[in-house]
N, C-alpha and C positions, 0 to 999 in steps of 0.2 A: 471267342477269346480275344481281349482287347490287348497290344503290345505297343508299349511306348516306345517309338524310336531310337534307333544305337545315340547315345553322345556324342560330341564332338571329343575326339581322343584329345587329351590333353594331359597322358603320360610322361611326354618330356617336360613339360612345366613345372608337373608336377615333383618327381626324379629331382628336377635342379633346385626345385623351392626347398623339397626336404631336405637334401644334401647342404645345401648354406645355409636353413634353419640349424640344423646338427650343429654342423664347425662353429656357427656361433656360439656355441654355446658347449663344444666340445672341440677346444683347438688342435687336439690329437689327431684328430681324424683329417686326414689328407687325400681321401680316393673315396670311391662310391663303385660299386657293379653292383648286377641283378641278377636273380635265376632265369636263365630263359631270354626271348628277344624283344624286341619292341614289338615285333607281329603278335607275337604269343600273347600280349598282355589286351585282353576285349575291354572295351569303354563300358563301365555301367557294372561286369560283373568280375574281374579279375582284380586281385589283392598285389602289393608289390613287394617281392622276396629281395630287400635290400640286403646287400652287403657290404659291410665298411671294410677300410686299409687305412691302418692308424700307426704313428708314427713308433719307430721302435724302443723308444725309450718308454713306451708304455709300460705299466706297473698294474698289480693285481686293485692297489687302491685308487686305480686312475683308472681303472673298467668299471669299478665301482662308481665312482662318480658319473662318470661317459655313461653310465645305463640308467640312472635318474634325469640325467638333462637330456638324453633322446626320448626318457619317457613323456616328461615335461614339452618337449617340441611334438611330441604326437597328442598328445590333451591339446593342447594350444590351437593344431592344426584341425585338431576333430572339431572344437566348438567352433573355430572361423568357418570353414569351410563342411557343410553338412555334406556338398557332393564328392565330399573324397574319403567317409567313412569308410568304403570298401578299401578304398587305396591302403587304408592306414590299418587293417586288420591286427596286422602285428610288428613288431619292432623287428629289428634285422640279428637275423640268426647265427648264422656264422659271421666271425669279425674275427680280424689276424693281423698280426704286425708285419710289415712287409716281409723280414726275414721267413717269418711262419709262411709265406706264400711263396717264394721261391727256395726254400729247403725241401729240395729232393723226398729226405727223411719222415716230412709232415705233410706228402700232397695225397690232396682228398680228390676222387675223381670229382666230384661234386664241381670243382676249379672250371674244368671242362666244359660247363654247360651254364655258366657266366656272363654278361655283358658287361663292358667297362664303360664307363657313361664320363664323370668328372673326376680332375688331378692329375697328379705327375705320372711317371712310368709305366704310364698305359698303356703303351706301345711293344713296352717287353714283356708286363702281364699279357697280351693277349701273343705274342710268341712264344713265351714260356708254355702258356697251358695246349696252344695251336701245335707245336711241333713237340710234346710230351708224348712219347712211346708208347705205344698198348703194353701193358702190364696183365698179369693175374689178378693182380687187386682189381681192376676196371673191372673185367671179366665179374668177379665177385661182386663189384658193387652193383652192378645194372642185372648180376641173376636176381639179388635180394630184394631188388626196387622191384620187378617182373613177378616176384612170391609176395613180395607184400600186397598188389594188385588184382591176382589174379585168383577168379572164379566170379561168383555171381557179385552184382553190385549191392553193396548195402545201401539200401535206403535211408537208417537212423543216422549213417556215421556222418554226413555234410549238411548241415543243417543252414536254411537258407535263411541267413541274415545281413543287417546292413546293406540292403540291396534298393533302398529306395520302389521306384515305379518298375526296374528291371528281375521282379525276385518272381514273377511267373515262366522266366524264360530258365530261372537255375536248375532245375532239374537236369538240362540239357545240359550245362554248361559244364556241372558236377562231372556227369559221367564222361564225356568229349572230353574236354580238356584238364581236371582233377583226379580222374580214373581210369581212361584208356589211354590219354598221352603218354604218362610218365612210364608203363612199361612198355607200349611201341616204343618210344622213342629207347629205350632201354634196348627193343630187341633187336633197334634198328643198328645201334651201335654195337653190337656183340656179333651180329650178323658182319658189320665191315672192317669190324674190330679196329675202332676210331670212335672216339665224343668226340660230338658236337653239341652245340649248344640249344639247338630251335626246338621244340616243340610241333611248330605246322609243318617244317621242313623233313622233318620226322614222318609226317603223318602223309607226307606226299612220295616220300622214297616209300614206304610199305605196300605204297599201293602192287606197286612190281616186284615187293621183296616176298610178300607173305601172299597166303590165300585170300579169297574171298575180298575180289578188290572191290566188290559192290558196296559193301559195309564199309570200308573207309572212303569211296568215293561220298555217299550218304552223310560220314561225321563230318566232312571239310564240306558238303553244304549247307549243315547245319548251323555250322558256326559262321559259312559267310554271311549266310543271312541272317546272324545276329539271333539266332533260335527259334526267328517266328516262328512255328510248324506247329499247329493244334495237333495235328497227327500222334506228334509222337512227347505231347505232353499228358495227354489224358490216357486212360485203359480203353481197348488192348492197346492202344499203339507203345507207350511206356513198357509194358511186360516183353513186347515184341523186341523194341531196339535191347533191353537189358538182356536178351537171348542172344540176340544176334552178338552184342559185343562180348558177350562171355566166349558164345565160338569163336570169336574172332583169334582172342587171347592163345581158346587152347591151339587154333590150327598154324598161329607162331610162333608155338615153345615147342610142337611138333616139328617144324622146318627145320627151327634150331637146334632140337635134339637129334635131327639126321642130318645137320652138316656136321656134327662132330661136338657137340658140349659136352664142357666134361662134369656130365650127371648122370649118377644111374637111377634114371625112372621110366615110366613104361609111357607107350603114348598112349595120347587122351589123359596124361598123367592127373588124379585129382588135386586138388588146392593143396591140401595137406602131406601127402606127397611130394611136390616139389618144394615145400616148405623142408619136407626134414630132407629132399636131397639136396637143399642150397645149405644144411645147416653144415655140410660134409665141406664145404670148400672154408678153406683157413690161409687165404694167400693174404691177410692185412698182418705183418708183425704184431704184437699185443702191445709197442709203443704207440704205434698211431691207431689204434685201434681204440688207446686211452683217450688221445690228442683230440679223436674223432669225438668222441661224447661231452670233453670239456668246453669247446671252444663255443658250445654254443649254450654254454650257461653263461657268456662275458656278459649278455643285455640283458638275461633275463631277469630282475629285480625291476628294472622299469616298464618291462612289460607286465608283469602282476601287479605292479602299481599302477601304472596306466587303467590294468582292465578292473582295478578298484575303485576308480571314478566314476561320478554320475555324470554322466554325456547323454542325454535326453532320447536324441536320436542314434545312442550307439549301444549295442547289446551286448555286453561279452563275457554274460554268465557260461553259454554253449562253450567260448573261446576257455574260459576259467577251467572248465570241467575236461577237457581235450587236456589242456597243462597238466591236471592234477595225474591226468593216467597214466603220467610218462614221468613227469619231474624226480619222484622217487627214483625210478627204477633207473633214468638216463644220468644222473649226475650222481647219484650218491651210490647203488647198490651196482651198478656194473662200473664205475672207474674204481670202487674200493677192491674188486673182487679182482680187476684186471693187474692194476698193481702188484698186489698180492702175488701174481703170479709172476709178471715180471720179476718184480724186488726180491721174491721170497721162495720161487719156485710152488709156493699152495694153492691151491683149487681149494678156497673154505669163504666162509657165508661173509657180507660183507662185515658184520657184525665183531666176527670172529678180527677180518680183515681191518679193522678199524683197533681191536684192541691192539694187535700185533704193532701197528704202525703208531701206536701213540707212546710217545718217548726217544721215536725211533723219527719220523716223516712229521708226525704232528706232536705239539707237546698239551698239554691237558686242555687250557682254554679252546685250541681249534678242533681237538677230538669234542668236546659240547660241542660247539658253534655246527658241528656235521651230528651231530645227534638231538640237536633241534631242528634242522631243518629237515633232518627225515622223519619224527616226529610229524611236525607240520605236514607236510609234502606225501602224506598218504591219501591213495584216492577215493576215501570214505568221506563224503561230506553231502550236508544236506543242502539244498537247491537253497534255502533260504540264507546260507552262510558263505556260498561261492566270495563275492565280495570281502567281507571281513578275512576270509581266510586267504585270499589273493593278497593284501594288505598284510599279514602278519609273518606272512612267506618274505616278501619285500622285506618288512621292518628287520628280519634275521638272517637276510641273504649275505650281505656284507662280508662277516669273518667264514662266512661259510665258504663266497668265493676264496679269498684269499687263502685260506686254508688248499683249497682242490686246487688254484693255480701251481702250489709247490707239484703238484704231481705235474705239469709238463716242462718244470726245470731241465735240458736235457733232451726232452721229447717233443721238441718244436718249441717251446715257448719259452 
């Protein structure tokens, strides 16, 4: 097995190129951070989890505009630059007007595990989220990431694209760093009850926190050396590591269930099981619990536009079809039903939840404008229509935001 060499990192270049491409083109925007740290980010096969800070006088028809011209600066950047396809995966998902980032009221633990790269008040965004108190909500948030995670790895759900000469080493890369990180690091933070932000840093405190330090000695050499390892890219070796890291998972939700979590499930608990015992934890109010699923529909129109493009060398049918499984159910049928409950005290379908609020929260035209887009935004579509149907989500997104922004009037935004 032949493996082309790591790249030369050129994640800060890159970070500052997008960030000034953006503001050009979207003057709002006045900060940039990322998921994760500059370690965490590998040359050749990791994507970049931008996050914007835009100025507060932002409006629902000025997100609208800001998510076609970042779309537009990522087309631009994919057809210059072929070697930053992976970089540019997707547009940036959470975005919030600074008030939205330091309001107590609207903070997403998500903030926690952030880097702040370019612009003003950087210094007190990373105090703010640095010296934020452990909460029940944290707790909640890093159970949920740890159940969405955990059991055996799926082989369909990461599908290796945009990866140039580096797409024989992703398999590895998927389950290390896209599959085991994000609930060690979860469990590492529930374990000291503190986020942080790192990923590797994560994966080097486990070794002493959890069982079985051989397996994560194993993952952090896998990733220094960049994946070469025929071993454990072909069968048995593949079958062997997706065992071992499934143990790995239960014998640190084990740990975690005998210092005291509060779940009732048995150990060795199954996947399915600690699923319905994190469905019992309810420490996010149902206002930011709204806030939480809004905020990251502010780009998305330029990113279904963007993955409506023909970029030769860029694939993002797989990416289209990831959107469609979620877009429904994340922006239109859990904030309608959530409201509801807020506003209205009902637990009823979002349907129901949309007539109730129409005359009331929306007047007629933006009750359509959200009944076309869920319409559209169902995840039935055939592989030859991904494209068009990315495009017509776009062409109707518009009054559909502005419509769902009235719901975080109030509720952070």
């Amino acid at each position: 097995m032949n493996f082309a060499p790591p790249p030369r990192n050129d994640f800060p270049a890159f970070i500052q190129t997008y960030f000034e491409r953006c503001r050009q083109r979207a003057p709002r925007i006045e900060a940039n951070a990322g998921k994760w740290t500059l370690e965490d980010l590998i040359p050749g096969l990791s994507d970049f989890d931008t996050r914007f800070l835009v100025n507060d006088a932002m409006t629902a028809p000025d997100w609208c505009a800001m998510s076609l011209a970042v779309g537009q600066v990522h087309l631009e950047l994919a057809r210059e630059r072929k070697d930053w396809a992976r970089n540019l995966e997707h547009l940036p998902g959470v975005n919030l007007k600074w008030r939205e980032l330091f309001d107590p009221a609207a903070y997403f633990t998500e903030f926690s595990q952030w880097s702040f790269y370019h612009g003003p008040n950087l210094d007190r965004a990373r105090q703010y989220v640095r010296e934020r108190p452990w909460t029940a909500m944290d707790a909640e948030y890093h159970w949920k990431k740890i159940a969405l995670y955990y059991g055996p790895y799926n082989r369909a759900i990461d599908p290796a694209i945009n990866l140039g000469p580096y797409e024989n080493k992703y398999p590895l890369h998927s389950r290390l760093l896209h599959y085991l990180a994000p609930p060690v690091h979860a469990g590492v933070c529930l374990l000291r009850q503190r986020s942080t932000p790192g990923k590797l840093e994560a994966l080097r405190a486990a070794r002493d926190l959890f069982p079985h330090r051989e397996t994560m000695e194993l993952a952090l050499a896998l990733i220094e050396r960049h994946y070469a390892a025929p071993r454990y890219l072909v069968e048995p070796g593949l079958t062997e590591l997706d065992q071992q890291l499934e143990g790995y998972l239960t014998g640190m939700v084990n740990t975690l269930r005998e210092t005291g979590a509060p779940l009732d499930c048995p150990r060795n608990v199954t996947p399915q099981q600690l699923q319905a015992a994190v469905k019992t934890l309810h420490a996010a109010p149902l206002a930011v619990q709204l806030f939480e699923n809004l905020k990251f529909a502010r780009l998305m129109k330029g990113r279904l536009w963007f993955y409506g493009q023909e970029v030769l060398w860029f694939e993002s049918r797989p990416l289209i079809r990831n959107e469609l499984n979620r877009l429904r159910r994340n922006f239109y049928e859990t904030p309608l039903r959530l409201f509801a409950k807020l506003a209205y005290g009902q637990d009823v379908s979002p349907e129901e939840a949309l007539q109730r609020m129409t005359g009331d929260v929306f007047d007629p035209s933006e009750a359509a404008a959200c009944r076309r887009f869920a319409e559209l935004a169902r995840p039935e579509c055939p592989p030859g229509e991904l494209k068009p149907r990315a495009l017509a989500i776009a062409a109707v997104f518009d009054p559909f935001l502005c419509a769902m922004e009235k719901l975080c009037v109030g509720h952070g935004g």
